[in-house]
N, C-alpha and C positions, 0 to 999 in steps of 0.2 A: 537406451542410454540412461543412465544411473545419476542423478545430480545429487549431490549431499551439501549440505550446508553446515556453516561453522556454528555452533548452540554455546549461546554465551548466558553466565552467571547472572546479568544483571536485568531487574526486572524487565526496564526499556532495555531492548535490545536495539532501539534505533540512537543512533550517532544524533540524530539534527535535534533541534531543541521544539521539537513538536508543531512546527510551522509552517511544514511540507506536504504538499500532497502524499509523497511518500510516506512521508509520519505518520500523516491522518490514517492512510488505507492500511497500514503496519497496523497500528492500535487498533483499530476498529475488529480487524484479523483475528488479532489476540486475545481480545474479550470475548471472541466464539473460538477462540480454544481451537481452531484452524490451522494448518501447516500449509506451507506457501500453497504447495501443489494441489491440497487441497480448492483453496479461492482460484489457481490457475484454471484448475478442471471448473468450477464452476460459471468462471467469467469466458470461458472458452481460450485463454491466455497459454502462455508458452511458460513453463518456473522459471529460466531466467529473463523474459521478458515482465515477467512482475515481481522478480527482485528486482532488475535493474532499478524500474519504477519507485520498488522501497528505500533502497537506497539511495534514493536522487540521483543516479547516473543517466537516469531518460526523463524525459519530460510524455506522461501516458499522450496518444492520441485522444478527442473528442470522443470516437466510437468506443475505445478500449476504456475511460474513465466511466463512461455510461455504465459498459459490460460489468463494472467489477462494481461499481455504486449500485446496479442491481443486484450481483452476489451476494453482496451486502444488507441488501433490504435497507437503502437509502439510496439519496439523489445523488449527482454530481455536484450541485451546489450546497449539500453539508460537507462534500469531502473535500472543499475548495473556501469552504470557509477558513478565514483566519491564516491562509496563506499569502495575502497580498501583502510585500515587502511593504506599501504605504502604506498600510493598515497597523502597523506592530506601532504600540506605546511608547 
């Protein structure tokens, strides 16, 4: 099965305003130059189970935040940083 994705103009290709777990593990993606399916194969993930994720349409499991916070060579708790609604200025 063949999943294609929409490739958009704008540098953020994320809709939320950087606040999201989703956001976070987008960005992070991006700066190692990564394509989803890339980070999917890496964290053992499904591509539309980590776009959902990018997109904030799922909220990742505990084991699956771990899985992709190590793809990443970082924790869950930087990729979770600065996402708590009470937390924002």
């Amino acid at each position: 099965m063949v999943v294609s994705h929409a490739v958009t103009s704008s540098p953020d290709p994320h809709p939320s305003d950087g606040r999201t777990v989703g956001a976070q593990i987008c960005r992070r993606r991006l700066q190692r130059d990564w394509k989803l399916r890339s980070l999917a194969g890496r964290a053992g993930l499904t591509v539309s189970y980590l776009s959902d994720i990018e997109r904030d349409r799922t909220i990742p499991s505990l084991p699956a935040l771990q899985r992709i916070a190590e793809a990443l060579e970082t924790n869950a708790r930087d990729l979770l940083r600065g996402t708590d609604p009470y937390d924002r200025p």
